[in-house]
C-alpha positions in Angstrom: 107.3 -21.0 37.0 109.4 -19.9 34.4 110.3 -16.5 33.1 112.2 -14.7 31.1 115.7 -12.9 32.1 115.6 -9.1 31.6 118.0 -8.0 29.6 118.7 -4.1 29.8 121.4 -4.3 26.4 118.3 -5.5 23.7 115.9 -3.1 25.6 115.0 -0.2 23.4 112.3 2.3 24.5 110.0 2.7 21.1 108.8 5.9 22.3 112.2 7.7 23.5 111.9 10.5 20.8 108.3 11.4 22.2 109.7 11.5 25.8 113.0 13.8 24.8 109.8 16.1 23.3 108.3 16.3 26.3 111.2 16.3 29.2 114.5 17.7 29.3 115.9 14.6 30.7 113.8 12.2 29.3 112.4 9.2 31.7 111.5 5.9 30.5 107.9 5.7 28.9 105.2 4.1 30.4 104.7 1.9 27.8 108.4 0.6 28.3 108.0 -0.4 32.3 104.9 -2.1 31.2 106.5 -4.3 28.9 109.5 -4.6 31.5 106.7 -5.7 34.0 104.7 -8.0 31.5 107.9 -9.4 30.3 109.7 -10.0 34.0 106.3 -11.9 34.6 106.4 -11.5 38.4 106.0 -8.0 40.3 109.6 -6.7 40.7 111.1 -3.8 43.8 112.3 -0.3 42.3 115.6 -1.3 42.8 115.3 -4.1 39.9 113.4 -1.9 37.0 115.9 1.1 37.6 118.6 -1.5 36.8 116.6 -3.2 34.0 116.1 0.2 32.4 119.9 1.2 33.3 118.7 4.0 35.1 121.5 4.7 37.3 121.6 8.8 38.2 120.0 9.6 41.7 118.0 12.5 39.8 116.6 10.0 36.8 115.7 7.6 39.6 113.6 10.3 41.3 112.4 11.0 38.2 111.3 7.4 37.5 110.0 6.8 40.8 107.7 10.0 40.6 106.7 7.8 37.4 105.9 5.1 38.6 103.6 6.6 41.6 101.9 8.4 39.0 101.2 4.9 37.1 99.8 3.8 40.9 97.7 6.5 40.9 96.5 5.6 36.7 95.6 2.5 37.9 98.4 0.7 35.7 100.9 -0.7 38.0 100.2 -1.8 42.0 102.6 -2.1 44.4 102.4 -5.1 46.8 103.0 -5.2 50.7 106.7 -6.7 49.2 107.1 -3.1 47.6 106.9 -5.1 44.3 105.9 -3.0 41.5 103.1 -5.5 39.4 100.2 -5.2 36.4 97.1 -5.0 37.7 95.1 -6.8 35.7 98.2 -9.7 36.0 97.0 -9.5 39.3 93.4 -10.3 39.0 91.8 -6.9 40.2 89.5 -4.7 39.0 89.4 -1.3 38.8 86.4 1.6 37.7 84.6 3.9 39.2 82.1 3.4 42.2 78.4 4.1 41.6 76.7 4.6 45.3 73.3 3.4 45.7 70.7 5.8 48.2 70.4 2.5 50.5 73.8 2.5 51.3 75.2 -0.3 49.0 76.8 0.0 45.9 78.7 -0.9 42.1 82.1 -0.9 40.7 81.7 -0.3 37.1 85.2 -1.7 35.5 86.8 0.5 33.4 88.0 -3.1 30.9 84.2 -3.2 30.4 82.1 -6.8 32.1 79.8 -6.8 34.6 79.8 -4.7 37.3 81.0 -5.8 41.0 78.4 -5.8 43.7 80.1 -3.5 46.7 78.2 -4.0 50.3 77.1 -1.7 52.6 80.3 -2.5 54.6 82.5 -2.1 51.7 81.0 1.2 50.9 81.7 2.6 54.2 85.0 3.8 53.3 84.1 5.0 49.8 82.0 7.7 48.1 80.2 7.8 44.8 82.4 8.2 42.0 85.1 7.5 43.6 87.6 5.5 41.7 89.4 2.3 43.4 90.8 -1.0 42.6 89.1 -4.0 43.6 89.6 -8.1 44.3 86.9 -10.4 43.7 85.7 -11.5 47.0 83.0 -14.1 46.2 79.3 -14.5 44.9 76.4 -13.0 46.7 73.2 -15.1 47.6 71.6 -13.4 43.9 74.5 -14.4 42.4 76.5 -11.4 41.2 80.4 -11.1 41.8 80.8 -9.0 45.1 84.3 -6.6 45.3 86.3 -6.1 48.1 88.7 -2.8 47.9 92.3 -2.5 47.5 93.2 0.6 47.1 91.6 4.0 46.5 93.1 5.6 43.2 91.0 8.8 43.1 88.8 10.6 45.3 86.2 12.1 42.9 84.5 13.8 46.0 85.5 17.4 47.5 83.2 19.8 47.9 79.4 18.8 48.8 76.2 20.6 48.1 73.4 19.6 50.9 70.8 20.6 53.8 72.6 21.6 56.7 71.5 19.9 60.3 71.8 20.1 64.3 71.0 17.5 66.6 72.9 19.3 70.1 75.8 20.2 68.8 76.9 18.1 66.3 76.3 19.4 62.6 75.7 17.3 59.8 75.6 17.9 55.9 72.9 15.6 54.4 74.4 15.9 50.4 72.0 16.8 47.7 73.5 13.8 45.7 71.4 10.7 47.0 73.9 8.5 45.7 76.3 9.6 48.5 74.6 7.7 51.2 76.6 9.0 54.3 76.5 12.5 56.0 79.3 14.5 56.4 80.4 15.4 59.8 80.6 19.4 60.7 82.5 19.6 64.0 81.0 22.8 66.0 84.1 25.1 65.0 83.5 24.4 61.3 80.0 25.6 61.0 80.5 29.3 59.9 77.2 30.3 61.2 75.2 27.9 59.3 71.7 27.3 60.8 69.7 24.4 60.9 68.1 23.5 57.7 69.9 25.7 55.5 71.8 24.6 52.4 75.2 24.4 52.3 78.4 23.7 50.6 81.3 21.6 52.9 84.6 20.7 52.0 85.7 17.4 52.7 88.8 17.4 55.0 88.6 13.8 56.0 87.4 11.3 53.3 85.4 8.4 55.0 87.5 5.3 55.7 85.9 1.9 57.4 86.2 3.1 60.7 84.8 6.6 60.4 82.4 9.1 58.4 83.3 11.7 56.3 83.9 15.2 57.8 84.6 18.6 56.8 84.1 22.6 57.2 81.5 24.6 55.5 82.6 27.5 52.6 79.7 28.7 52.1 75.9 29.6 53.1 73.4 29.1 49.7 70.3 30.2 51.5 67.2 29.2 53.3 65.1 28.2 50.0 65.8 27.5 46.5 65.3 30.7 44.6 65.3 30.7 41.0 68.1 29.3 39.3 69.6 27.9 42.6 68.9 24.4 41.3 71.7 24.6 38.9 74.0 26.3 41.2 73.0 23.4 43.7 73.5 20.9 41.1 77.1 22.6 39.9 78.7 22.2 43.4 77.4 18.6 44.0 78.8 17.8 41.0 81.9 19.6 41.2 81.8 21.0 37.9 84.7 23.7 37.3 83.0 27.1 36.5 85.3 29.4 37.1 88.2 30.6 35.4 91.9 30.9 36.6 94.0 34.1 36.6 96.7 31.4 34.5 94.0 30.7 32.0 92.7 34.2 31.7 96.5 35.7 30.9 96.4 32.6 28.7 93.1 34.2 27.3 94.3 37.7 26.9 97.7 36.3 24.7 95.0 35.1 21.9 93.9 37.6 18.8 90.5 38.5 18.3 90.0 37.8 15.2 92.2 35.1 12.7 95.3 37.1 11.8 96.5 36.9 8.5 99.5 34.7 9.2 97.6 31.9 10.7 96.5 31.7 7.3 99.1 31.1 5.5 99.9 27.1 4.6 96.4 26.4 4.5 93.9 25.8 1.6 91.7 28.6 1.5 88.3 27.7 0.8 86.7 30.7 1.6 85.0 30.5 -1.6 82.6 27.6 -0.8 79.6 28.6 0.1 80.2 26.8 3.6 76.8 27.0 5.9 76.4 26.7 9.5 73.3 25.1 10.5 72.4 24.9 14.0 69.5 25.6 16.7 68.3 28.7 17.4 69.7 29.4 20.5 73.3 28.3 19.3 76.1 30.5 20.1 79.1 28.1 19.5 79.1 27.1 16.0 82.0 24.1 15.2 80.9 22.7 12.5 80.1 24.3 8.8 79.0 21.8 5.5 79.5 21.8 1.6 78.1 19.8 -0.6 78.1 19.2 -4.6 77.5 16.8 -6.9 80.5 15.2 -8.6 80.0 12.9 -11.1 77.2 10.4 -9.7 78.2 11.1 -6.4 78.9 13.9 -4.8 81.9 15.9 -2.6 81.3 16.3 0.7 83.0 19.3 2.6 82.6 19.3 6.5 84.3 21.8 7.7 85.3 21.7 12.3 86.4 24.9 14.1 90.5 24.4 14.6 90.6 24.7 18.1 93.9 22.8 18.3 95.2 26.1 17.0 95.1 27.8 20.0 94.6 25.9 22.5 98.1 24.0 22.9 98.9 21.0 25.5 100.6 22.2 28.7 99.3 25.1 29.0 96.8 26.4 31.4 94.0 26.6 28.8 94.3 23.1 28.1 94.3 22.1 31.5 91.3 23.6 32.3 89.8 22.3 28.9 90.5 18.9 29.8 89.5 18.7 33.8 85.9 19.9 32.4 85.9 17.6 29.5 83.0 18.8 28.4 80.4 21.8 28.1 77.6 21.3 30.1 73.8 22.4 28.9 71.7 23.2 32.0 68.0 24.8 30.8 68.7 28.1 29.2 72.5 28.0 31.1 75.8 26.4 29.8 79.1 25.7 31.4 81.6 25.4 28.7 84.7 23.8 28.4 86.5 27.0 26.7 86.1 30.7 27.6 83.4 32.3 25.7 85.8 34.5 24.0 87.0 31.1 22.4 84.2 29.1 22.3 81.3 31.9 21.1 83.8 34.4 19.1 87.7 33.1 18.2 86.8 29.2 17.3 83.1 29.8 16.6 82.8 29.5 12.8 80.4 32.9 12.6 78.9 33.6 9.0 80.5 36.3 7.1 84.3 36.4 8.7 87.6 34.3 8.7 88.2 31.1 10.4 90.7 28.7 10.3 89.3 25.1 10.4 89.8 21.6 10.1 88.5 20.1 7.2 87.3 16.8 6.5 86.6 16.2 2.5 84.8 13.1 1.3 84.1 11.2 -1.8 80.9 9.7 -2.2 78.9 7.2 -4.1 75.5 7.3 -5.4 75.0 4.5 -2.8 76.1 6.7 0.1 79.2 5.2 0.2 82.6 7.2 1.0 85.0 6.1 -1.6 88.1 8.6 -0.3 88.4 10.5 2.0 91.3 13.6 3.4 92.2 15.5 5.9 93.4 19.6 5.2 93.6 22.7 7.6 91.7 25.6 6.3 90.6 28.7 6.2 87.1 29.1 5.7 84.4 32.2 5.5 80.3 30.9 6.2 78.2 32.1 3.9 75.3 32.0 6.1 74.2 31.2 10.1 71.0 29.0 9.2 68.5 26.6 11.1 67.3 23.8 11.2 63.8 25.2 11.4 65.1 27.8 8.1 66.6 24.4 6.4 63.7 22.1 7.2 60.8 25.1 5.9 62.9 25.4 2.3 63.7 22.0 2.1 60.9 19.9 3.2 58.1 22.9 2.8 59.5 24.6 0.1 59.0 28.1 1.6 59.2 30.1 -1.4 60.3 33.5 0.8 63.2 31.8 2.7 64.2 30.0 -0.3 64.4 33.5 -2.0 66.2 34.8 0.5 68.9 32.4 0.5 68.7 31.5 -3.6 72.6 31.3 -4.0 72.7 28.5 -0.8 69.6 26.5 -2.3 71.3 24.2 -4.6 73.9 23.3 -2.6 71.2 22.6 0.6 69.3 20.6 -2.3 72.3 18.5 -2.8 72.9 18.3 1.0 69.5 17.0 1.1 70.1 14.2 -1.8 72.9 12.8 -0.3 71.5 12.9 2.9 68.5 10.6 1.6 71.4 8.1 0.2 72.9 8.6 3.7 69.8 7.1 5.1 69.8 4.5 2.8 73.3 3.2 4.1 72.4 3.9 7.4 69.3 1.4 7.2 71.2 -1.1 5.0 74.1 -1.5 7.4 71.2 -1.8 10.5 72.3 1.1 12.6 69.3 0.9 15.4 67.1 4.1 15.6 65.0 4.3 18.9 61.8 6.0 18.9 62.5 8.2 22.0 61.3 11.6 23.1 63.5 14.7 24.0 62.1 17.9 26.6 62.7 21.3 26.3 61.6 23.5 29.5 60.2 26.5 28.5 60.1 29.4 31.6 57.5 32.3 32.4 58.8 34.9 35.1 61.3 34.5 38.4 62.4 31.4 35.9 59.0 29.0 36.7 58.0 26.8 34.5 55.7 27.4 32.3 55.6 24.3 30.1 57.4 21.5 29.4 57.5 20.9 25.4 58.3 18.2 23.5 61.7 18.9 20.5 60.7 17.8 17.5 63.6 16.5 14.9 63.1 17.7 11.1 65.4 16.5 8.3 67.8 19.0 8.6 68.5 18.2 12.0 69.4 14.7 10.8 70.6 15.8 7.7 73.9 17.2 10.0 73.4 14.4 12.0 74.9 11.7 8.9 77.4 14.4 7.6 79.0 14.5 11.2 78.9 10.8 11.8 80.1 10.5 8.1 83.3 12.9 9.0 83.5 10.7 12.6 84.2 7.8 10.8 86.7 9.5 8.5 88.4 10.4 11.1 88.2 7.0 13.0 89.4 5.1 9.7 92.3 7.4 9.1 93.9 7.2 12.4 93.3 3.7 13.0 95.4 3.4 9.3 98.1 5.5 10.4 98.0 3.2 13.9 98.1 6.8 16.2 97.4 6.6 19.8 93.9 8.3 19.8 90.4 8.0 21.6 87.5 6.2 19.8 84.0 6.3 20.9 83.3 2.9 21.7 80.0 1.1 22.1 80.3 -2.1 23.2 78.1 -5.0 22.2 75.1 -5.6 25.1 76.5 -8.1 27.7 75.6 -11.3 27.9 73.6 -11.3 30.9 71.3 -8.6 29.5 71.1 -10.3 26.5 69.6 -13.8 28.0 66.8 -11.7 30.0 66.3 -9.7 26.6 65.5 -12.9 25.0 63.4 -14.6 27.7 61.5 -11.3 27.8 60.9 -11.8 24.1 60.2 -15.3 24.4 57.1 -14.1 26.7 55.5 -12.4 24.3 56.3 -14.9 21.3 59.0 -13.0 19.7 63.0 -14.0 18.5 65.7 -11.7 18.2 68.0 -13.6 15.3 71.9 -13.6 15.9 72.1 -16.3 18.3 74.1 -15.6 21.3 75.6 -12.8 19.4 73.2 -10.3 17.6 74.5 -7.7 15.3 73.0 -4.8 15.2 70.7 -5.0 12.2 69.0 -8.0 14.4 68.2 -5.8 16.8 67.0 -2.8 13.5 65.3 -5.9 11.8 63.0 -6.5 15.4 62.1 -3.0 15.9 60.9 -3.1 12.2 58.6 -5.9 13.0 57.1 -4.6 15.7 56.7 -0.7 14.9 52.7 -1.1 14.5 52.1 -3.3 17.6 50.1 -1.6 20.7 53.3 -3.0 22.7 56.3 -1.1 20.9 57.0 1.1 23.3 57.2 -1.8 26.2 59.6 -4.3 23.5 61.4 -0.6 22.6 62.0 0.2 25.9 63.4 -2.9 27.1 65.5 -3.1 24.1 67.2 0.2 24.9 67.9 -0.9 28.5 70.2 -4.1 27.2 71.9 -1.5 25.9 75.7 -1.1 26.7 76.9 2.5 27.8 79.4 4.2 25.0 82.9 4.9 26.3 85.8 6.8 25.1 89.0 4.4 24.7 91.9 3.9 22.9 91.3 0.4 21.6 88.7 0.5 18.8 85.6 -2.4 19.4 83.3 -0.6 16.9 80.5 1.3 17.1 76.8 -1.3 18.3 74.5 1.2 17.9 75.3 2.4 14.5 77.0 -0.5 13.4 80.3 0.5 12.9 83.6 -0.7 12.4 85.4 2.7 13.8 84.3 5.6 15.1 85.6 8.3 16.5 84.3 11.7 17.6 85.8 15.1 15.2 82.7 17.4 14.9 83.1 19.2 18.5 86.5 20.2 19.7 84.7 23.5 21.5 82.5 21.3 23.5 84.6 18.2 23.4 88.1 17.5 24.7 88.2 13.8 23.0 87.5 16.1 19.8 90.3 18.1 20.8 92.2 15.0 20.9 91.1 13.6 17.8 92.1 17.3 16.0 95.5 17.1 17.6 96.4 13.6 16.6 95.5 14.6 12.5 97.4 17.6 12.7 100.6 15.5 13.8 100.0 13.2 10.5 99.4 16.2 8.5 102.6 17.8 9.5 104.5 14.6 8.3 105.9 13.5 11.5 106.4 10.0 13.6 103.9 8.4 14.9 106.6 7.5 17.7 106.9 11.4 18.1 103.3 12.0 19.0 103.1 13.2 22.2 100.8 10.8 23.7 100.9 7.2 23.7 98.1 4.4 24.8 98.5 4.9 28.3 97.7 8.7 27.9 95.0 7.6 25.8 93.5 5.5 28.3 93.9 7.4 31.0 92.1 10.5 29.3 89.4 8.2 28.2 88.2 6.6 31.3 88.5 10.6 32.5 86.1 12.1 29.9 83.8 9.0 29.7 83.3 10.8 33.4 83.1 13.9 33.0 80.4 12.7 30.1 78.7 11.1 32.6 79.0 13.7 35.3 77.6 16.3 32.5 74.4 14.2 32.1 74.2 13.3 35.9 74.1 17.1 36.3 71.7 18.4 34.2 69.2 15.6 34.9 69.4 16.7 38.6 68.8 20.1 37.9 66.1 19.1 35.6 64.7 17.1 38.3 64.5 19.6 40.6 62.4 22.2 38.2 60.2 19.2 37.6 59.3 19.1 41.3 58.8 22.5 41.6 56.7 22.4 38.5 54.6 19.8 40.4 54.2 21.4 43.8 51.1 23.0 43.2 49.4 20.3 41.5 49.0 17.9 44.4 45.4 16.2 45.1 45.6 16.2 40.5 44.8 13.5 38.2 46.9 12.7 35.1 47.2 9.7 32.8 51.1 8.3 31.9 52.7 5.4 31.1 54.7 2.9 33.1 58.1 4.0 32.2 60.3 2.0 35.2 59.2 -1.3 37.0 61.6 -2.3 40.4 61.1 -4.4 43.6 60.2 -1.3 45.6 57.1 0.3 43.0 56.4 1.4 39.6 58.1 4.7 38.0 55.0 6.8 35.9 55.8 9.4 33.2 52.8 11.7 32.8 51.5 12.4 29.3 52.1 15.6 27.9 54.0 17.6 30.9 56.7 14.8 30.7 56.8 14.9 34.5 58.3 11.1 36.4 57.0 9.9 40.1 56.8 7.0 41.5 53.9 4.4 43.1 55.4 2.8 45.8 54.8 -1.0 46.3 52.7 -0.4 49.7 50.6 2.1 47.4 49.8 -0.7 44.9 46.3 -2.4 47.6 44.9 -5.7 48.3 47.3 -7.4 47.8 50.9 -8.7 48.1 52.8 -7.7 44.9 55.9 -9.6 43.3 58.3 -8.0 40.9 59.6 -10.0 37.7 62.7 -8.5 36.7 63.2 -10.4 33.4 59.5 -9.7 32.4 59.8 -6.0 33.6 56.3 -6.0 35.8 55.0 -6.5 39.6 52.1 -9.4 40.0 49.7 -9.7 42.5 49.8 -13.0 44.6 46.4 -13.2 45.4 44.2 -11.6 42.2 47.1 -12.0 39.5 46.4 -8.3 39.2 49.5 -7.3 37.0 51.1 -4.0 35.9 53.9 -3.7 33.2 56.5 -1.3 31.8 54.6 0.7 28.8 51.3 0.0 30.8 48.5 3.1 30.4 47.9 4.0 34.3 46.0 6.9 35.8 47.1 8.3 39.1 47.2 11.0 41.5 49.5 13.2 42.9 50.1 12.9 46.6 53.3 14.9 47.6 56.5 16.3 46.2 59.6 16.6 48.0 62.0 19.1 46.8 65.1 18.2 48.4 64.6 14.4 47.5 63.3 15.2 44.0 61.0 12.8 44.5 57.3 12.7 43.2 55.0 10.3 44.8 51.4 8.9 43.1 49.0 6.4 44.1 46.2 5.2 41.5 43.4 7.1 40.7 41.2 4.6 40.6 
């Protein structure tokens, strides 16, 4: 093998003006070893890339070595049992995060995208869910799937646990809430704080599980003997780990911000207080972000959407923005939210209130009469709503015409009526370019006293809700097309085209049922808009719908840009939420550089940051949505409890190896019919053609298939709801 010779006099670090911004003695980047690395093709010893990089002082070798463990720990750079310093994906491992399985096995989900790596039993003996952890290829399993062996642990994403405490003599065990961690954690006698048997607990982890040994830890805190209201979401909070309290640094941090916009925070902006901006949001909003404008220009028209300027205040390094980026995200629990800013920036300084001052981001487009953004650019403002509406207020004038609330807000109504045009145009785009628009059903959960539920309802979508829906992905794109043109390290959202695997058992599914997806081995997205078309008025759309939606990549944050699957574009990037957000916040902060005129070498993050923040906030997505539906869950069961021995009708929503998943009509409830339930017979399950068949009678039942059953028990703690047929 030959390779090239490093040469330390031609080596030039392209990003040394954005280090001296952020370090008094500035350290080579991490973009700079990584080209050292890629370029010395072999893994080299500390020793070797200190001289490479003619780093020579003892304290800017400390300095670089503290870099390069902090690469280890990103999951850029391995070091070998040589103490070689190497790429690792020169190196053929894989790295992602862990997703644990109840029977004890589990998944590496890469963070490059592909399939993910089986991970045995025995593998997962020294890991947790979530955890993240680099990975070789070990072989093929007997079904055929690559299996991982690890490497190295990067990131334990597991501290404190949520779970039923237990005694068996005197050794205490924590069974967690969170079924996907599959071992118990150990509670040596001393650790116990008084906890008795059966009660719920939180444990800290002191010892992480390794192959040898379980996990074990101490116990902070007593929850209770039963779940009392609202202790669901506490429950789901700590098993979770979601942050929810602030520190005494962020709250001084807090207390240094204005109440209101002062006046010179104004100044050097374009003031388009004028405008009749409108907010339009639900009616339970508190943090409004985003406020609209529209008029006709020429046969087009100019599009104003206007974002909170959170990147005013909340600068990097600083506790604020610390604690803003370990959440990642707000968090919506029923009638509960866990935001990623303090309220008094997230419901008062940022939130773009009607009636007062507020210093935005502004995103101003030219449009066609096709629905096409000719130009589009990028100011800071300072902006005054005109009015706090809904989308129930915008829906009644617009589609209704509800002559009192159209009186009431006369001076907004031609502007909402042009909002409306273009949205129609929007639509039009939308359809042409074959974005793919599911037919699914949201839940709200509605509460009667002592927080029980009353009723679950379904939320119904008018055209003002998607009316704000195009102008936001409209400005998304914006933003996407004007960083990628100005080549800024950024995040996009990315949504990857389905894999390859799902995409063969897609089309033998179809096959089935004598249906073709067009696009070959590589559909677009308007083959998959052009099917659902076809089959809208079949008694089966719901089943072919379904199964569509489940070939389905997941969306990611990243800093490469692979386009948008689901709504068929090129670049997109997310702009509209930097309270809720912190890829937003990103986004905001990257404009705001370009604005000011300066480097794109000056910026203070680079790909590396980039891709370390998104494979972090494509978690704490994740984590968000793994939260709420375990809270959600758990009201469900408790909803259920006192309707076992009743009959329902539902739907076939989930078919597995192990039983069929039911949703019920109307309460929106899910439970399962085990395999054993399903009689006289021994019952096979077709994954490709999504049902379970009956050896003996061919009895068959199918995802989307009409079912009546009964419930038979409900088990709180496992948030489980078993059925059998009623019939």
């Amino acid at each position: 093998m030959t390779r090239k010779k490093t040469s330390k006099k031609s080596r030039k670090d392209p990003f040394a003006e954005r280090e001296a911004q952020k370090y008094e003695r500035p350290v080579p980047s991490r973009e700079m070893i990584m080209d050292l690395l890629t370029e010395h093709g072999e893994p080299m010893p500390f020793r070797k890339i200190a001289k490479a990089l003619d780093v020579d002082d003892e304290i800017d070798q400390d300095s670089l070595h503290r870099r390069l463990r902090a690469m280890e720990r990103d999951g850029q750079i391995m070091r070998n049992r040589r103490e070689g310093f190497g790429l690792i994906q020169k190196m053929d491992l894989v790295k992602g995060r862990v997703i644990g399985h109840p029977d004890g096995f589990g998944f590496l989900r890469p963070e490059e995208g592909g399939d993910d790596l089986f991970m045995s039993a025995r593998q997962m003996r020294s890991l947790l869910h979530d955890d993240r952890i680099v990975a070789r290829v070990s072989g093929i399993d007997r079904k055929g799937r690559r299996e991982g062996a690890v490497v190295n642990v990067l990131e334990r994403a597991n501290h404190n646990v949520v779970g039923r405490f237990f005694k068996e003599g005197e050794v205490g065990f924590v069974v967690p809430s969170n079924k996907r961690i599959n071992q118990d954690i150990i509670v040596p006698t001393e650790q116990q704080a008084g906890a008795k048997d059966g009660q719920i607990v939180e444990v800290h982890i002191d010892a992480q599980p390794t192959f040898r040994s379980q996990p074990s830890g101490h116990i902070t805190e007593i929850l209770g003997d039963h779940m009392a209201p609202g202790m669901e979401i506490d429950i789901a909070i700590r098993s979770y780990e979601l942050p929810q309290e602030w520190s005494e640094e962020v709250k001084q941090d807090i207390k240094k911000l204005p109440s209101e916009v002062l006046e010179k925070d104004k100044k050097g902006r374009e003031d388009i207080r004028n405008l009749p901006l409108v907010t339009i949001d639900g009616e339970d909003a508190r943090d409004f972000d985003d406020a609209v404008y529209c008029e006709k220009q020429g046969k087009g028209w100019r599009l104003l959407v206007a974002i909170a300027d959170v990147s005013h205040y909340v600068k990097p390094d600083t506790p604020l923005d610390a604690a803003a980026v370990e959440r990642g995200t707000s968090v919506y629990f029923p009638e509960r939210v866990i935001p990623m800013l303090p309220e008094e920036l997230s419901n008062g300084l940022c939130s773009l209130k009607p009636k007062v001052d507020r210093l935005c981001m502004v995103c101003e487009m030219s449009i066609d009469q096709f629905g096409k953004v000719k130009r589009h650019r990028f100011f800071e403002g300072v902006m005054h709503s005109h009015a706090r509406l809904t989308y129930n207020e915008v829906g009644a004038m617009l589609q209704d015409d509800d002559k009192a609330l159209r009186n009431k807000y006369q001076e907004l109504v031609p502007h909402l009526e042009e909002l409306y045009a273009l949205y129609k145009v929007f639509r039009d785009q939308r359809t042409q370019r074959g974005s793919i628009d599911f037919e699914t059903t949201e839940t709200r959960i509605v509460f009667g006293k002592d927080r029980k539920i009353e009723k679950i309802v379904p939320t119904e979508r008018n055209d003002a809700h998607k009316l704000i829906e195009e102008c936001m992905i409209a400005a998304n794109v914006a933003a996407a097309e004007y960083l990628l043109d100005n080549e800024i390290a950024t995040l996009y959202r990315v949504h990857e085209t389905p894999p390859t695997e799902k995409l063969s058992d897609l089309r033998e599914f179809l096959s089935e049922l004598g249906l073709r997806m067009e696009g070959s081995e590589e559909p677009e997205p308007k083959h998959y808009s052009a099917l659902l078309d076809s089959i809208r008025e079949r008694p089966d759309f719901h089943l072919i719908q379904t199964v569509l939606l489940r070939s389905m990549s997941q969306a990611v944050y990243q800093p490469e840009n692979t386009g948008h699957f689901g709504l068929a574009l090129e670049a997109y990037a997310h702009f509209t939420s930097p309270i809720r957000r912190y890829p937003d916040l990103l986004v905001h902060r990257a404009i705001r550089h370009l604005l000011a005129k300066k480097s794109v070498a000056s910026f203070r993050y680079g790909k590396a940051d980039m891709e370390s923040f998104g494979e972090h906030c494509s978690m704490t997505s994740r984590r968000a949505d793994e939260a709420t539906y375990d809270a959600i869950a758990w009201l469900k069961c408790e909803y259920m409890m006192d309707k076992i021995g009743d009959v329902f009708e539902g739907t076939i929503s989930a078919v597995t190896s192990f039983g069929l998943f039911i949703e019920l009509d109307e309460i929106y409830v899910e439970g399962l019919i085990h395999v054993t339930g399903l009689k006289n017979d021994y019952y096979h399950f077709d994954p490709v053609k999504h049902r379970l068949t009956g050896e003996r009678m061919g009895k068959s039942y199918r995802l989307a298939d009409r079912i009546k059953v009964k419930v038979m028990r409900v088990d709180l703690d496992e948030r489980k709801i078993d059925f059998e047929l009623a019939d």
